[in-house]
C-alpha positions, 0 to 999 in steps of 0.5 A: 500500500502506497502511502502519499505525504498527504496521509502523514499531515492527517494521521493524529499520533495521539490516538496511535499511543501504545497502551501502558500494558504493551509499555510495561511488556516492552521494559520487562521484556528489555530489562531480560535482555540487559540482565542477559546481556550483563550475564554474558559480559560478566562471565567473559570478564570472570574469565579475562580477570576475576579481580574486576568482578570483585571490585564491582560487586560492593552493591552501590557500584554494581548497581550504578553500573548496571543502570548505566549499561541499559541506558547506553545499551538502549539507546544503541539498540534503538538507534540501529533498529530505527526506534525499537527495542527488542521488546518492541520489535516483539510488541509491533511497538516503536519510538517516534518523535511526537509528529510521527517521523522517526527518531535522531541519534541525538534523540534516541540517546538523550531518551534512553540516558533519561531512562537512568533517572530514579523513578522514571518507570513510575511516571509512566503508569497511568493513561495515557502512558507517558513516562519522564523520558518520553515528555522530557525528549518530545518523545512517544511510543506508538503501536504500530497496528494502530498506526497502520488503521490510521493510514487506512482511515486517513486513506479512506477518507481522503479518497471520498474527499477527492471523489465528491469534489 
């Protein structure tokens, strides 16, 4: 289905919001993959030179480490598939700046760095779910079958407006 740039201008994004549950499945989903992610390295790590597990594992600095390893690992993640996770390629869900178009490096990176903010995952409970990092970065997570309905309506509107004129 081809899509014009007229549809984009009457797609209202709001509405196309993924609910908090689809959210709540991509951050548990996303924070599994880190801790598998975070496994991996501290074995590889284990095996290069035990020493450094031992000065990392004091409670405070493990933490911050960890907490720091999924912002940067988040935001890579979503700057190389274009605004997903990998919960959210699973979810059918995506980042996208709040007119729709996809987002920058810099706003993939400034998004995910706010993620590391205590609380953060608080603020998005709630309809609709907008968490810390998404108001801060200008930021949302849409669902893409919502998305798709929107293009077909806007599709299908626009061409009874171009059949009565």
């Amino acid at each position: 289905m081809d899509f014009n740039s007229k549809t984009y201008e009457q797609i209202d994004y709001r509405y196309c919001r993924a609910s908090s549950g689809l959210r709540f499945a991509n951050y548990i989903i996303d924070t599994l993959f880190i801790y598998f992610l975070i496994f991996c390295l501290g074995i590889v790590i284990a095996i290069i030179d035990p020493t450094i597990i031992d000065t990392i594992d004091d409670g405070i600095t493990d933490r911050i480490v960890g907490t720091i390893f999924y912002g940067v690992m988040m935001s890579f993640t979503e700057i190389i598939l274009n605004g997903k996770s990998i919960g959210k390629l699973i979810t059918k869900t995506k980042a996208v700046n709040l007119d729709g178009s996809d987002l920058s490096f810099e706003k993939a990176f400034t998004r995910n760095l706010i993620r590391i903010i205590p609380f953060d995952a608080l603020a998005a409970l709630g309809t609709p779910s907008i968490p810390w990092h998404d108001k801060w970065s200008d930021t949302m997570v849409i669902d893409e079958k919502k998305l798709a309905l929107q293009k077909q309506s806007a599709d299908l509107f626009g061409s009874f407006k171009n059949q009565t004129q």
